[in-house]
C-alpha positions as CSV (number, residue, x, y, z in Angstrom):
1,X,-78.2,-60.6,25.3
2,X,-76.1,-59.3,28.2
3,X,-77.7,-56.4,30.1
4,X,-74.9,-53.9,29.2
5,X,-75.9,-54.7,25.5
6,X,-79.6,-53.7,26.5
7,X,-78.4,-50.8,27.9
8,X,-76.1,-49.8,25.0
9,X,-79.3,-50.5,22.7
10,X,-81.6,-49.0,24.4
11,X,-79.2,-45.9,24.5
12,X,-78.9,-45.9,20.9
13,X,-82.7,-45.8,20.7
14,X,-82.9,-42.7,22.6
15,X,-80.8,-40.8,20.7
16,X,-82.3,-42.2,17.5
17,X,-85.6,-40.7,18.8
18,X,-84.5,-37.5,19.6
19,X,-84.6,-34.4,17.7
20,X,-81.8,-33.1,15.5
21,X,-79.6,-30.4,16.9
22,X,-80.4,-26.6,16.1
23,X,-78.4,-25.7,13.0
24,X,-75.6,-23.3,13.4
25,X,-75.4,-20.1,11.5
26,X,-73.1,-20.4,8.4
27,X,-73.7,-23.8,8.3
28,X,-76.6,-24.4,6.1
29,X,-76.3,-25.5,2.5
30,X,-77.2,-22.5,-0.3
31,X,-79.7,-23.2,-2.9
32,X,-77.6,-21.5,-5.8
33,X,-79.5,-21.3,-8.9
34,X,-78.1,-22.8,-11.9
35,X,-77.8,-19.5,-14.2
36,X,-75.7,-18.0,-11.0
37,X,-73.4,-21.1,-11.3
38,X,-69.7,-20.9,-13.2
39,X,-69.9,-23.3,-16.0
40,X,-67.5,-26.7,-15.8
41,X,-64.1,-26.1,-16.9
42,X,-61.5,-29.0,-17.4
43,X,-59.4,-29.2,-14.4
44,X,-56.6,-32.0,-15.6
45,X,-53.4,-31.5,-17.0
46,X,-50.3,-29.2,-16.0
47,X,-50.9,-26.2,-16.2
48,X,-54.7,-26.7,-16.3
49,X,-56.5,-27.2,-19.2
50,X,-59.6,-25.0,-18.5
51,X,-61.8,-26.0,-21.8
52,X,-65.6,-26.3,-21.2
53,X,-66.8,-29.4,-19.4
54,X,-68.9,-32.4,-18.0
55,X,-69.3,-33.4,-14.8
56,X,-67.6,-37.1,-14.2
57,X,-67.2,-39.2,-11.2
58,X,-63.5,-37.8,-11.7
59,X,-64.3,-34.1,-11.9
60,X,-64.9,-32.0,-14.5
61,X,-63.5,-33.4,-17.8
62,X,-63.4,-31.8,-21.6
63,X,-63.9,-34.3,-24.2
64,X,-60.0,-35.0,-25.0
65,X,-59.5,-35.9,-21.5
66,X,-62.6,-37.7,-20.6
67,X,-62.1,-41.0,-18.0
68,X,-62.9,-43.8,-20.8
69,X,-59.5,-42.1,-23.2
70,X,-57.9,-43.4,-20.2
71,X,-58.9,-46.8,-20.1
72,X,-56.7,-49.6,-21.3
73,X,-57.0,-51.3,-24.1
């Protein structure tokens, strides 16, 4: 291992070991309690379809356009 490798390492180490920065105000993630939260509407289609919902790798889906109708067959 070449000394500038060492040094690049040794570099990373540092800033692996040192403390994370201050956070910055308006930056911090809210705890919102579920009974505050808007339930899931359906947002595919044009114009929107807007029924109630379940969460999906794709978004919010309703039940007619939920990602397996979509799947070939």
């Amino acid at each position: 291992m070449s000394a500038r490798t060492r040094a690049r390492l040794a570099a990373a180490r540092a800033l692996l070991d040192a403390p994370p920065p201050e956070p910055l105000p308006g930056q911090a993630a809210l705890d919102v309690p579920i009974a505050d939260r808007p339930p899931l509407t359906c947002d595919t289609g044009n114009p929107v379809c807007g029924a109630p919902a379940r969460p999906y790798a794709a978004g919010p889906r309703c039940d007619r356009h939920r990602p397996s109708t979509y799947r070939p067959q």
